[in-house]
N, C-alpha and C positions, 0 to 999 in steps of 0.2 A: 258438354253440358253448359246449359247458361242460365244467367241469375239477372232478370230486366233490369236496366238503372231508368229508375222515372226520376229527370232532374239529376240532383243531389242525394238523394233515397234509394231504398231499395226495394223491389216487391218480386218475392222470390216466382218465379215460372220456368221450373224443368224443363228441360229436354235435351236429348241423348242425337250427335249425331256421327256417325260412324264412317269410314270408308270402305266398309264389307257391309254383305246384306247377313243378318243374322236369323237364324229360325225361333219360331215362336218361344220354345222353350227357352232358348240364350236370351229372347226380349226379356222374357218375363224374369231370369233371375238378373240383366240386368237392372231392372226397374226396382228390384229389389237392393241391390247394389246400393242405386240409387237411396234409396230410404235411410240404408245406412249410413251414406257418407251427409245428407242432409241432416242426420241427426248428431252427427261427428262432429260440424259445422257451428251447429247448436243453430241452425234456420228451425221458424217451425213445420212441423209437418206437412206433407203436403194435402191443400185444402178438396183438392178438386184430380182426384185419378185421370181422366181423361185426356187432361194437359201433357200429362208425363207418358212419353212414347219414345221410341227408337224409329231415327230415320237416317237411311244410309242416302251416304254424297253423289251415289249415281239418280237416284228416284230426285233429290232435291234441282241436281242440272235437266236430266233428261224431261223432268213435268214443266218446266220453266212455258208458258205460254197454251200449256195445252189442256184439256178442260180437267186433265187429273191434278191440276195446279191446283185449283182449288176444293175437289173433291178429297182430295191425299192431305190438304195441309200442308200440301208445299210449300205452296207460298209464304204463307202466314212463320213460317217455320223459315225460309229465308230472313223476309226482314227483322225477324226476333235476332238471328243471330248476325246479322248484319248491324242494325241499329239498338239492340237493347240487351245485349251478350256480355257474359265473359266468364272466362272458363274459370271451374272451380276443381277439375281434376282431368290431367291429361294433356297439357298443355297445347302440346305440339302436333298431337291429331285437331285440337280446334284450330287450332292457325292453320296445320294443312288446308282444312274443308274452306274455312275462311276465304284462304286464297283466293283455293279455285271456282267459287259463290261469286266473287266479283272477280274474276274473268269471266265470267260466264256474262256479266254486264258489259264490260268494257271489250269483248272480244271484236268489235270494229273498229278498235281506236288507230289501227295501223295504216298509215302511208296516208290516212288523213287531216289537211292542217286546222279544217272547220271540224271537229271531232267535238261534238257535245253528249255528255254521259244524259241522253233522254233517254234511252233504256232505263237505268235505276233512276232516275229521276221524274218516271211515269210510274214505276211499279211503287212508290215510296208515297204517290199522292194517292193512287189505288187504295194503299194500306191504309190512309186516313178516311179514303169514302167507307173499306170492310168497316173500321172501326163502327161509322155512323150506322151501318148497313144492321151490324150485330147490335147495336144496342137497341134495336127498336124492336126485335124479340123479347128481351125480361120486361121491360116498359110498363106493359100491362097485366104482369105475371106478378101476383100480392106474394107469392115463394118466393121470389127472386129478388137480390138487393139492387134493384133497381138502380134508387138515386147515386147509392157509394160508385156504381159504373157511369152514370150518367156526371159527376163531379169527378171523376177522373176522365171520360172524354174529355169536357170542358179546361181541361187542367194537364195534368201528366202526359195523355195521349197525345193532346193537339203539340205540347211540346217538344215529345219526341220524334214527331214527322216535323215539323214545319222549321225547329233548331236544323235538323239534317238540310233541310230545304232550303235554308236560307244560305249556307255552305255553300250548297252545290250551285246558286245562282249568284252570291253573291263573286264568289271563287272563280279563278279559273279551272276547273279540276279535270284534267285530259287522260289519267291513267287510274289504275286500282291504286299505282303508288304514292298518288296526289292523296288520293281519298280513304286509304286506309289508316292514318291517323286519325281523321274523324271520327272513325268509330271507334278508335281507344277512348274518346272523348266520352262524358256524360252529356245528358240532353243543354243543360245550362252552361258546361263550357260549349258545345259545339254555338250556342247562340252567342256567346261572351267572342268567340271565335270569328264570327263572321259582321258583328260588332268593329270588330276590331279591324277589319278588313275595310268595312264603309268609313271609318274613321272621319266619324260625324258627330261631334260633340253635341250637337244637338236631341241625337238621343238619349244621353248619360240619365237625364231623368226621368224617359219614359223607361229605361232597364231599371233604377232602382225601384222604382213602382213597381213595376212586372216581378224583380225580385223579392218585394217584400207582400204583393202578394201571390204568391206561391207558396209564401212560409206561411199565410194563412189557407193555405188549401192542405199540405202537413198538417197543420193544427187540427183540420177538421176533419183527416182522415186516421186521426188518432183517438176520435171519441168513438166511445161504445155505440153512444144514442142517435148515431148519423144516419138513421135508416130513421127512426121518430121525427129529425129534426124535419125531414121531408114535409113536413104538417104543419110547419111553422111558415107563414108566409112571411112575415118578416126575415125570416132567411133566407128564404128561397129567392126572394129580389136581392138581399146581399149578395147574392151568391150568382145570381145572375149580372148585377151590375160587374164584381170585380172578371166574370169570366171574359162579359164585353171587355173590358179595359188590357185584357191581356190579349183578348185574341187582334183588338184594335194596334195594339204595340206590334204584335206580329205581322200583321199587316202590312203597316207604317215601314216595317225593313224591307220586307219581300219588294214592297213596292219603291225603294227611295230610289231617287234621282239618279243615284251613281251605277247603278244596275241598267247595263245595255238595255236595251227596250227591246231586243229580240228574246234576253232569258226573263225579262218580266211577261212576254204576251205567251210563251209558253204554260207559264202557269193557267192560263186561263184559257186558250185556245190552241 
């Protein structure tokens, strides 16, 4: 079962993943299960049924590339529990599945000494185009909370792919076992992380910018009225300028000088 960390935060999003296939009837009182132990938890309920599903570790390897990837929600169900997981019951069946999710990435890395993890590191920028992909459905739908999706693209989403991202280009990362403390990591240490790695003072001030606003995008994802606020165009240029500002910081690392010029042209071509 996993629980997203956007940042420092938390936004709870179910899911159940198994190393047996279970029949309908065991889904269903799993899911039930689930209910229970979310409210043991004291999380609150869950918002949205549809999210919360049972997926066993064989459909999650065997659909890896093939169009049930993303008809099944494999995918999307991969990088949840790769970059925004962690287990809130059952330890050691997630770290099993865990494992073998990223063997299933890194399963070339043998007898080669130019070995670059571009398997997960194409499926991870994918996950940022699904992101753009899905939100241009609610957009135009007055049911649907549009903006609150559209300010967390701009904000929590884009930091959860592109902190990973920054990792895996700034880094050397040639194994799962390079790259599996990464994802014990939150979205802001894995950037605090690869920070650290460029170890270029010169950014020190564009991170605390970045970090202080983010605690304004917290702020704003804690009012009631953030669906009204949509009407305010005075915020919506707030809210646009500070998104610039942040996604320009991320940028500014993917791109910096000390990053080989072979894992920066990947990003783009």
């Amino acid at each position: 079962m996993g629980r997203a960390e956007m940042g420092g935060r938390s936004e709870f999003d179910p899911f159940i993943v198994s190393v047996k296939t279970f029949t309908e009837s065991e889904q269903t009182q799993l899911i039930r299960a689930l209910d229970d132990l979310v409210a043991e938890l004291k999380y609150p309920p869950l918002s949205n049924r549809d999210y919360a599903k049972v997926y066993d570790l064989g459909s999650l390897l065997r659909n890896t590339g093939s169009p049930k990837d993303d008809n099944e929600n494999c995918f999307a169900t991969r990088m949840l529990l790769l970059l925004e997981s962690v287990a809130i019951t059952n330890s050691t069946t997630y770290e099993q599945v865990r494992d073998q999710v990223l063997g299933q990435y890194f399963r070339d890395v043998r007898g080669k000494a130019s070995y670059r993890p571009l398997f997960l590191l194409n499926d991870i920028l994918r996950y940022w185009r699904t992101f753009c992909l899905n939100y241009e459905a609610p957009r135009h739908d007055r049911e649907r909370p549009w903006w609150k999706k559209n300010v967390n693209l701009q904000f929590s989403r884009m930091l959860t792919v592109f902190a990973t991202v920054a990792v895996l280009t700034v880094e050397e990362v040639r194994s799962k076992g390079d790259f599996l403390p990464v994802c014990e990591l939150t979205p802001i240490q894995r950037l605090a992380r690869a920070l650290d790695s460029l170890a270029d003072e010169g950014l020190a001030a564009g991170f605390e910018s970045f970090l202080n606003d983010y605690e304004a995008f917290l702020c704003w994802k804690e009012r009631d009225d953030i669906g009204t606020m949509a009407g305010d165009d005075g915020f919506k240029s707030s809210v646009g300028t500070i998104a610039d500002r942040s996604s320009d910081f991320l940028y500014d690392v993917l791109m910096h000088s000390k990053i080989p010029h072979v894992r920066r042209k990947f990003l783009v071509i």
